[in-house]
N, C-alpha and C positions, 0 to 999 in steps of 0.2 A: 595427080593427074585425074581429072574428071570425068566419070564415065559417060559415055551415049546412051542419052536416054532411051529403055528398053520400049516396045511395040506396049506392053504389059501398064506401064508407068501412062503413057500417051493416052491409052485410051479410057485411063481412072479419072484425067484431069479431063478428057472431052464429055464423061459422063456426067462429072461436077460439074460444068458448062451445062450442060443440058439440064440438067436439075433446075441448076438457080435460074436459068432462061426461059424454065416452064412454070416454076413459082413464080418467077416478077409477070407473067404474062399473065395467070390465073389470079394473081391479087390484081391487077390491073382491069382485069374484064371483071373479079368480084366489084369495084369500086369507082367501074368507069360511070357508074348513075352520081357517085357524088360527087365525082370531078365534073361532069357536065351541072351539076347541080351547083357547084363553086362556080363554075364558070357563068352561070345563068344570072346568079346574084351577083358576081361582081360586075358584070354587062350591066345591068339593069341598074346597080345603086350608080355606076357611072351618069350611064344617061338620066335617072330621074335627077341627080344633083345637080350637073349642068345644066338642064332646063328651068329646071325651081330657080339657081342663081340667072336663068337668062330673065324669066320672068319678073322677080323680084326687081330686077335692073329697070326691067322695062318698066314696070307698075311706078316704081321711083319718076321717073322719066315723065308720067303722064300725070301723076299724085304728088309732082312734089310744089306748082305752080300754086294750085289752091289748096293744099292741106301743110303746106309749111312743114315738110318734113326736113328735119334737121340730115344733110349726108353725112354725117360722120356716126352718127348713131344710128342711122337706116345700113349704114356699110358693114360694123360690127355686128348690127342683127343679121346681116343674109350671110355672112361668113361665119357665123354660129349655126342658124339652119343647116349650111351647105354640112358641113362640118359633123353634124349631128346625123346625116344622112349616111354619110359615109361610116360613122360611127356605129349604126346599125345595121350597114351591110357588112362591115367587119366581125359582129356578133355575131348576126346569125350564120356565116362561114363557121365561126369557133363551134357552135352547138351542132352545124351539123355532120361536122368528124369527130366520133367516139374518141378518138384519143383524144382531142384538144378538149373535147368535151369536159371528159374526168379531170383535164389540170387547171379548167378551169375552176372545176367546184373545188377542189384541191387549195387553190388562190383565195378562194373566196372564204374557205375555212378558217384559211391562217393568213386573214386578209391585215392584221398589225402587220406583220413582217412582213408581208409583200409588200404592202403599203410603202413601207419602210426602203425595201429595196427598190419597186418602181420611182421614189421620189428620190434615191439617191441618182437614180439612173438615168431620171430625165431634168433634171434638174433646171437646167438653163433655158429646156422648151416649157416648164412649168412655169419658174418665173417670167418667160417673155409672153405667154396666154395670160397670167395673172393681173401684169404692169400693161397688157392689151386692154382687158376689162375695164382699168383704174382708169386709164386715159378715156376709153370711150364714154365712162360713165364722168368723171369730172372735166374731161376735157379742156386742157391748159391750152389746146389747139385743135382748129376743127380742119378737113378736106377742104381743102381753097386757100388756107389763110398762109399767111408766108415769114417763115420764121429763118432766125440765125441760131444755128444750134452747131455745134462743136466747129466752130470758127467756116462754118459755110452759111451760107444764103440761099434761100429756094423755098418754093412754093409745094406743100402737102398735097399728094396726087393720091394716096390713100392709109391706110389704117385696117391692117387686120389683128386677130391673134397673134399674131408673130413677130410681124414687123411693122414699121412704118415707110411708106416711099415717099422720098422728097425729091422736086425736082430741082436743081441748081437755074442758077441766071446762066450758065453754059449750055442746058441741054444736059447733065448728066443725071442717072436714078439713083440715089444714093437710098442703100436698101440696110436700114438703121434697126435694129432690137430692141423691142419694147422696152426689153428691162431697161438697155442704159440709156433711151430717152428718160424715162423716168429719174436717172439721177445726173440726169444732164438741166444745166440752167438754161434758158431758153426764152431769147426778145421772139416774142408776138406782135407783129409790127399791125395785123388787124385783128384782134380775137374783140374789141371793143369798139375802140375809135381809129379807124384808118389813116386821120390826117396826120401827116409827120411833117416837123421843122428841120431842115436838112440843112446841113453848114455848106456854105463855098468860102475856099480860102484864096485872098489872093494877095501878091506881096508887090509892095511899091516903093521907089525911092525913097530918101529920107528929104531929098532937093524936091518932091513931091506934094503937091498942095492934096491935103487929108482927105478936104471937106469939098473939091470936086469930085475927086477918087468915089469919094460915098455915093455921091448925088448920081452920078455915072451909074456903077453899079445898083442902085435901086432903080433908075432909070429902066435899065437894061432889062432885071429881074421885071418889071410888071409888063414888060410886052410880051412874057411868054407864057401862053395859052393854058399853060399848066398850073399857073404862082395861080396860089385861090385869094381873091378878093378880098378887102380888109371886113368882114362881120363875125357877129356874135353865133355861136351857139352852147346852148344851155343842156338841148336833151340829144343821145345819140340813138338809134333803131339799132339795137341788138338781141341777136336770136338766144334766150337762157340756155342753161347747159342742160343736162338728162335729173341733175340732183341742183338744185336753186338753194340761195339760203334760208328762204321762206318756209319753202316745204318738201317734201319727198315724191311730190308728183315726174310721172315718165315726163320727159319731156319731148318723146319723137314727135309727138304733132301739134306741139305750143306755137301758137303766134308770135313774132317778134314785140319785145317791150323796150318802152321808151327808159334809158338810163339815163339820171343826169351827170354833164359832165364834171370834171373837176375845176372846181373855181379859179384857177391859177393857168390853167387852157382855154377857157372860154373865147378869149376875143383871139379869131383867126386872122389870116392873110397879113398879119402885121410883118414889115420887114425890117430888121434891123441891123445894120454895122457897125461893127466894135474893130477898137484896135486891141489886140487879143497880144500880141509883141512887140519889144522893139528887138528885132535881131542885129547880128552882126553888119551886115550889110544891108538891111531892108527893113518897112516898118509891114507889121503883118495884121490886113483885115480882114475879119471873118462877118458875110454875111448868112444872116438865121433867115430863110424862106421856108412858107408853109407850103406842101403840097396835098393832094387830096388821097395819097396814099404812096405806099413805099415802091410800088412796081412802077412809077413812073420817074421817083424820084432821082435815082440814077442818072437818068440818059437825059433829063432834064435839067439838071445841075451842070453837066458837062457843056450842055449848049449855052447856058446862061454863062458858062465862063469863057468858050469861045468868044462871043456879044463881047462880055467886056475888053479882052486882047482887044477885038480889034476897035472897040470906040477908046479905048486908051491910046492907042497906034496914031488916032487921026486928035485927040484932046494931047495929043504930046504928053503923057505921065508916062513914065520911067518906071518898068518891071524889072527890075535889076537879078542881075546873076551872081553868084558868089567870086569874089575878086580880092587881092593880097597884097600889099606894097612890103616889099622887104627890102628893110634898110642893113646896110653892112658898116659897122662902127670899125675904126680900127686904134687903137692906143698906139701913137707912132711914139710916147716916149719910152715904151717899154722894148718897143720893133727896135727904136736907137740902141736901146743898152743891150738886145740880144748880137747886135749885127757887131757891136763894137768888141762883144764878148768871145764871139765866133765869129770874124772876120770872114767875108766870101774868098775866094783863091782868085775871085779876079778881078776883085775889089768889091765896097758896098754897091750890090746892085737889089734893086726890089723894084714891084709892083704897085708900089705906093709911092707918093715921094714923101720923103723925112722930112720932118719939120724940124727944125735946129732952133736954139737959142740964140 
C-alpha cells in the first residue's frame, strides 16, 4: 500500500524545482549575448546568400547575351558560392560557442578518423556533390538540352551539387542524384547537332500498290513546315565544354566553335521509305524524316501520319487490321468408324454429314 506523500517529501521536490529553474534561467541570461549573437549570424548568412544567388542570377541574365556564358557551368559556380556562404556562417556559429569550439579542435586533431567517420556518414551526399562537380566540369549535358535518361524524356531545367532537374514532355520535375546520372547511359538528343531523323511507321495492304504508298507519304512529309529541306551541312555552332580536348582552359566565357559534322550525316532533309516487313497481314513502311530538333519531332511526326490516313482514305490504299480465317477440317472416315463403334441410342446422328463409300 503506498503511502501519501508527506508535506516534508513535497516541499524537497518544489525546492529541486526551484533550483534547476534558477540555474536554466541564470545560464540562459549568462548566454543570452551568444544566442542573440547565433541568431545575428544566421539572419545574416541567410540574407547575404540569397541575395548574392539573386544577383548572380540576374548578372547571368544581362551577361550572358554578349559574354557567352555557358548555363550549366555559370549555375554550378553560384550554387558553390551560395553554398560556401552558408558554410561560413555555420563556422563561425561553431567558434563562437565554447563547447563546440573545443570539439571542433578535438576533430581537427584526430582529423583521419573523423575523416573516416564523416565520410562513412555522408556518403551518398559526398558522392552526389562529387558526380555534381564531374558533370559540370565535363558535361555530357548542359541546362536546356533534352535527354532520355532511365527510360524518360525531358528537357534539363537545372544542375546543382545534388541533384539534377529534368522536366518530362508531361510537365513532371523528375529530381535525379548526381551520382546515379552519372552511371546512367543517356541520348543527348542536342549537346552537338540538334537535327534528328525520326521514323513514321505505317502499314499497308499487301493488294496495295508500294510505290504510290511511298510517293503519297513523301508527298505528305514535305508540306509540313517542320521536315528541313534537302541541304548540306558540313560545320555545326557548338558551345565547348568547361575542359576541351585541346586544353585545360575555363571555359565559362568561351565563344561557340564551329565543329565539323560527321560525314555520313552531312546531307540533310533527305526523305526516305523502306519496306522495313512483310508481316502477317500487312506490308510495313518506315519513312526516315529529318527534323531540326527533337522537341518538335514528336508532335510533328504524329501530324504527318494523320496527312497520310487521310490522303490514303481518298488514293484508296488499304491500311489493314489484324484478321483470321479459320478453317475446320473434319476426317469423316475416322467420325464413320467411331459412330459405327459406339452407335448413338437413337441412331447415327451428327453434325456433319458422313461420307460413305
Amino acid at each position: 500500500m503506498e503511502t501519501p506523500e508527506t508535506p516534508s517529501s513535497f516541499a524537497e521536490n518544489m525546492s529541486y524545482f526551484d533550483r534547476g529553474l534558477e540555474q536554466a534561467f541564470t545560464w540562459f541570461s549568462d548566454n543570452l549575448g551568444t544566442f542573440l549573437f547565433i541568431f545575428f549570424i544566421g539572419l545574416v548568412t541567410i540574407i547575404v546568400a540569397r541575395n548574392v544567388n539573386r544577383l548572380l542570377d540576374s548578372y547571368f541574365k544581362r551577361a550572358n547575351s554578349k559574354l557567352h556564358i555557358d548555363a550549366t557551368s555559370f549555375r554550378m559556380f553560384r550554387h558553390i558560392i551560395v553554398a560556401l556562404i552558408y558554410f561560413m556562417g555555420i563556422v563561425v556559429v561553431i567558434f563562437s560557442i565554447p563547447s563546440l569550439r573545443s570539439l571542433s579542435v578535438a576533430l581537427f586533431t584526430g582529423a583521419g578518423i573523423a575523416g573516416i567517420v564523416i565520410g562513412l556518414a555522408a556518403q551518398n551526399t559526398l558522392s552526389n556533390i562529387i558526380a555534381g562537380l564531374s558533370l559540370a566540369i565535363f558535361q555530357p549535358f548542359r541546362v536546356g538540352d533534352r535527354l532520355n535518361i532511365m527510360n524518360e524524356y525531358g528537357k534539363v531545367a537545372d544542375l546543382n551539387l545534388r541533384h539534377t532537374v529534368i522536366i518530362t514532355w508531361d510537365n513532371r520535375r523528375l529530381i535525379i542524384p548526381n551520382s546515379r546520372i552519372s552511371n546512367e547511359a543517356i541520348i543527348n538528343w542536342t549537346i552537338e547537332d540538334p537535327a534528328v531523323i525520326w521514323p513514321i511507321d505505317v502499314k499497308i495492304s499487301y493488294d496495295a500498290d508500294i510505290d504510290l504508298a511511298r510517293k503519297i507519304m513523301i508527298e505528305e512529309a514535305r508540306k509540313h513546315p517542320n521536315v528541313m529541306p534537302p541541304h548540306e551541312v558540313k560545320y555545326n555552332v557548338v558551345k565547348p565544354g568547361l575542359i576541351k580536348s585541346d586544353n585545360l582552359k575555363i571555359g565559362l566565357f568561351d565563344s561557340p566553335v564551329l565543329r565539323p559534322v560527321d560525314p555520313d550525316f552531312r546531307e540533310r532533309g533527305g526523305i526516305k521509305v523502306s519496306v522495313v516487313e512483310l508481316g502477317e497481314f500487312s506490308v510495313n513502311l518506315r519513312m526516315n524524316v529529318w527534323f531540326r530538333d527533337r522537341s518538335v519531332a514528336y508532335s510533328s511526326g504524329c501530324e504527318i501520319l494523320e496527312a497520310i490516313k487521310k490522303r490514303f482514305d481518298k488514293e484508296g490504299i488499304e491500311i489493314p487490321y489484324p484478321h483470321r480465317t479459320i478453317v475446320y477440317k473434319t476426317d469423316f472416315k475416322k467420325e464413320k468408324e467411331a459412330l459405327e463403334k459406339f452407335p448413338h441410342p437413337e441412331g447415327n446422328k451428327t453434325d456433319c454429314p458422313v461420307k460413305t463409300d
